[in-house]
C-alpha positions, 0 to 999 in steps of 0.5 A: 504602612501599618504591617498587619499580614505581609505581601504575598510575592511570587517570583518566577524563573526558568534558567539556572542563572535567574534561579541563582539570582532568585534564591537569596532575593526570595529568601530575604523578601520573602517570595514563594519562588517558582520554578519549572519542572526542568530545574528541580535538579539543580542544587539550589532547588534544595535550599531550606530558606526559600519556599520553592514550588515546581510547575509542570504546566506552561508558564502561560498558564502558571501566570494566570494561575497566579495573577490573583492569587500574589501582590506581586509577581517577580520574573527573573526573564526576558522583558519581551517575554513578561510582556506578553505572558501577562498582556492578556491579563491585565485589566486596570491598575487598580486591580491588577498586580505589581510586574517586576523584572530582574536582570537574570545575574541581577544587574537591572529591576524593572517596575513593570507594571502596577507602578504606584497603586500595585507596588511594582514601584516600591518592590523595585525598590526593595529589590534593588536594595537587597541585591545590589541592582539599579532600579528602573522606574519609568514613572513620572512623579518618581522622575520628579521625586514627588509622591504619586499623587493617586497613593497621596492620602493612603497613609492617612485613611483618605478615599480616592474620589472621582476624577481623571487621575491618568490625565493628571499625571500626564499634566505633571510629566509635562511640567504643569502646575498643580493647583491644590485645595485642601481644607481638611485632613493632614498636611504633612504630606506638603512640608514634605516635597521637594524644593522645585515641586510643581503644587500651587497652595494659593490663589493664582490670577491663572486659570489652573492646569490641574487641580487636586482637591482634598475635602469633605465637600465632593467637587462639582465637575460640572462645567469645568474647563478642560483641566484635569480634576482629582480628589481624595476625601479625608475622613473627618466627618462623624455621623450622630444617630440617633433612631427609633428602636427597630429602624431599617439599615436601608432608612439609615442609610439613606438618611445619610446619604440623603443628607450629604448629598443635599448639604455638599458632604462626601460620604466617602469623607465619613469616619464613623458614626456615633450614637447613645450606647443604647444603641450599641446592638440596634441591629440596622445600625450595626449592619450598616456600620459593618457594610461600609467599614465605619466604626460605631462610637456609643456613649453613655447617657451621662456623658452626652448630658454634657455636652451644650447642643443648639438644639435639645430635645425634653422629650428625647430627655425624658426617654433617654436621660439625655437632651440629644442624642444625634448632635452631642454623639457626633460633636463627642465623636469629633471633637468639634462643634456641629457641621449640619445640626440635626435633620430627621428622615423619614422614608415613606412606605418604610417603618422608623425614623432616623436623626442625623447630625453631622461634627467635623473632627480636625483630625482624619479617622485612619481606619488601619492600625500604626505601627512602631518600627524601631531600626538600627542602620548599622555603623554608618555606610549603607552597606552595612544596613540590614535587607529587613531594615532596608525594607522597612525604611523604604515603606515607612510612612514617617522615618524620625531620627537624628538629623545626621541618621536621617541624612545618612538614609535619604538614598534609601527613602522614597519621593513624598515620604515623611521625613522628620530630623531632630536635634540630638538632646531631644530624643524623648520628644522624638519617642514621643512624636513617633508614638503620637504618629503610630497611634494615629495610625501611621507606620513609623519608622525609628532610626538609630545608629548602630542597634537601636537597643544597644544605647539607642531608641528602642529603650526609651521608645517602649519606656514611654509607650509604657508609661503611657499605659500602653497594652503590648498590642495596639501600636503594634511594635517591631524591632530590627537590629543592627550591626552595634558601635561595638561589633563594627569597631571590633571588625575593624581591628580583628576579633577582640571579643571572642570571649565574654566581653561588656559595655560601658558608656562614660556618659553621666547625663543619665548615669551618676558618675558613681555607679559607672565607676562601680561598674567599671571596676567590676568589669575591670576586676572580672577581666571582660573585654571592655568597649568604652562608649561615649568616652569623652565629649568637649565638656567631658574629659576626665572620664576617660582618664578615670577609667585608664587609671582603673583598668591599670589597677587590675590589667596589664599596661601591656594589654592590647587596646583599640581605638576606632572612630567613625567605623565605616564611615568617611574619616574612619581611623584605627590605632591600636596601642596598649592601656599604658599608652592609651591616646587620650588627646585622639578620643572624641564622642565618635570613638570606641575604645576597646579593652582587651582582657588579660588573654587579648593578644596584637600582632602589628594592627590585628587584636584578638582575644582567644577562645580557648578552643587549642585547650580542648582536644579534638576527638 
């Protein structure tokens, strides 16, 4: 889920009350939202958040006006009506666009039609999280809570080979086991299913019901029985060329090819090719690079020198510098010993000659940049999550947190999404594999609680692409607040931070003792309202009695103090008390404390702190 450009949606409505519904879920998505001629009057039709187009021809004809044109389309209709507006449309589900259907007051979304290859599915989803509605999904594998099988190897770059992929859902909608093959690529999409999933990763003594075959090798159709066969193609396989000087795109490429299909390769299971950087500008090479979406890897002379090869050439080396071109650029590219040693072709009638080995790498080439994402959930309730980190989490392909964060969010992920849970000591190794994953070229979701750059994960997340000499650009990185600890604990009791304000946590794991008690008697002394985190853990308890005693220096023992654990969340408590009374035995790592200034005020539960806004005249 590498976020290069946005999807493009079109939502689409002819009533006041879909255009009400439409409005805020436009605005949040976005979606150019479109409306007839007749509501251009209505109110709503003005709001400046929502790009909002009008048409004066028949919805019929906007539809097939837009159906190319949008990922997705979004009608606030009748379900009947939708049907038969797009049925002349459709073509196959791999063109055609994802069909959503929203309850006109917003109650029910339905996936209509491009379920899994359109997305109709996943914006359903995301529909129904920004408005509150219950999403009806009517395809088998979400039934079953299992990753849709022909958008299985999309995250990790594979290619969707041959196979009947319409009979294979209807193998697992009926209960049917799975037979799975995989002898390259990555795995994680395994350790991610649930318990009752209906894949056989050994030998069985039964013939199959179906069969998914993941590999660099094409499987043989011919002679099958009468199960269901698919494949994806991992892209491991890294071509070495090597060419005379002037060689045709079309020699090279059906060298390849030529050798793939005579040795069992897929091409689609080609990452890309790798040669001397001699070559770098070998115009037939660089065609053919760019006709099929491969990158070229060059490398130097000295570098290919030192790579051991099965078969050197002296005559290439006395040309080039450099025993071999073809089988050292490959096992360089790859990483990896020799798959197919070096096989020369030649085409008759066609001038130049192409060589060609082949290197297997462990790991598959994905071919679209990761991306960073870093989350804050808010305070603990779902409600409390903003729509654009709803979003986010939804389309994720890893989420990585804290196990209770991870826990928290599960209602909000999708089936086969990659979800990694961690200790709570163990957030540089948590930054880190999120990192190792986005540069791999997954998009990775990191969740906080509260906002991710208040004492959570962004900090440490970009400290570490930093020293990893990262260039700002490539994972690409993206924040997304949320509501902090100390805004929901705020809420919770009325407005005590009206006025300037600061936090503190009494943690010492990463900050000598010494400088938080500096900084706690600067807040005290400068009379900001203070939010105490982490104020006192098991081993920890003198902190915040410390910190009492250094607020009764320079506040008032009557000043109004808060304290809230687990804002938002099951077990929540509210006290509010005074500095004097300040209820150490009741504090725990869950708590905020909130330290009124001298202005904060209490009546009965309610603390606020004024603004000082009676003291301006009202002109």
């Amino acid at each position: 889920m590498a976020r290069l450009s946005p999807p493009h949606w079109a939502a689409i409505t002819t009533t006041p009350t879909g255009l009400t519904t439409l409005i805020p879920l436009s605005a949040s998505l976005p979606a150019t939202l479109w409306i007839s001629k007749g509501l251009a009057t209505h109110p709503l039709a003005r709001v400046e958040a929502v790009e909002i187009e009008i048409y004066e021809d028949s919805l019929a004809d906007l539809v097939g006006q837009l159906w190319s044109r949008y990922d997705g389309l979004i009608f606030a209709l009748a379900t009947g009506a939708v049907v038969r507006l797009i049925a002349p449309l459709l073509q196959h589900k791999s063109l055609d666009p994802a069909v959503v259907v929203v309850e006109e007051r917003g109650r029910q979304v339905i996936s209509l039609c491009g379920g899994h290859q359109g997305g109709a599915d996943r914006l359903t989803g995301q529909i129904a999280q920004l408005i509150g509605a219950d999403p009806i999904l009517t395809g088998s594998a979400q039934a079953q809570n299992l990753p849709a099988l022909d958008l299985l190897g999309e995250p990790f770059g594979w290619h969707r080979g041959a196979g009947d992929w319409t009979a294979l859902s209807g193998a697992i909608a009926a209960g049917q086991a799975v037979t799975v093959f995989q002898d390259c690529g990555s795995t994680l999409w395994q350790q991610h299913l649930p318990a009752d999933h209906p894949f056989l990763f050994t030998a069985s003594p039964t013939p199959p019901q179906a069969q998914l075959w993941i590999s660099a090798s094409p499987h043989q159709f011919a002679g099958d029985p009468s199960w269901p066969v698919v494949q994806w193609h991992p892209r491991v396989l890294w071509v070495g060329v090597g060419c005379e000087r002037g060689t045709p795109r079309s020699v090279i490429a059906a060298g390849i090819d030529q050798v793939c299909q005579a040795h069992g390769l897929a091409p689609e299971a080609i990452a890309g090719v790798a040669s001397l950087d001699l070559k770098a500008d070998e115009q037939g090479l660089v065609d053919l690079c760019q006709e099929r979406g491969w990158p070229l890897r060059c490398f130097s002379a000295a570098e290919l020198r030192q790579v051991a090869v099965p078969n050197p050439s002296a005559l290439v080396e006395a040309v080039v510098e450099t025993p071999s071109v073809a089988e050292a650029a490959a096992m360089l590219a790859a990483n990896a010993d020799l798959r197919l040693p070096k096989q020369v072709v030649r085409l008759q009638g066609q001038p130049g000659a192409v060589t060609l080995a082949i290197a297997q790498a462990s790991q598959e080439y994905i071919d679209h940049p990761g991306h960073l994402f870093l989350v804050g959930l808010g305070p603990g309730s779902l409600d409390q999550i903003t729509p654009a980190a709803r979003r986010t989490i939804l389309e994720a392909d890893a989420v990585i947190g804290y196990s209770l964060y991870i826990d928290q969010i599960r209602p909000l992920c999708r089936p086969g999404q990659i979800l990694e849970s961690w200790p709570l000591t163990q957030e540089r190794q948590r930054a880190e594999r999120a990192i190792d994953l986005a540069r791999w070229g997954l998009g990775v979701a990191v969740v906080s609680s509260g906002d991710c750059g208040i004492y959570g994960m962004a900090g440490l997340v970009l400290e570490r692409l930093h020293a990893s000499g990262w260039d700002g650009v490539r994972p690409g990185v993206e924040v997304l607040p949320g509501i902090s600890a100390l805004q929901a604990a705020a809420a919770r009791v009325g407005a005590p931070l009206m006025h300037d304000f600061c936090a503190i946590s009494l943690s010492d794991l990463l900050t000598p003792w010494s400088v938080i008690v500096k900084r706690l008697e600067a807040a005290a002394q400068a009379d900001f309202v203070t939010a105490i985190y982490n104020p006192k853990s098991q081993n920890r308890t003198h902190q915040i009695e410390a910190a009492q005693r250094i607020f009764m220096e320079w506040r008032s023992p009557q000043t109004p103090v808060a304290i809230v654990r687990s804002a938002y969340r099951p077990g929540e408590t509210l006290q509010t008390t005074t500095l004097e009374n300040l209820p150490i035995a009741a504090i725990d790592m869950m708590t905020i404390v909130l330290i009124g200034n001298q202005s904060t005020q209490q009546t009965d539960s309610w603390i606020f702190t004024p603004r000082g806004y009676q003291d301006k005249a009202i002109g």
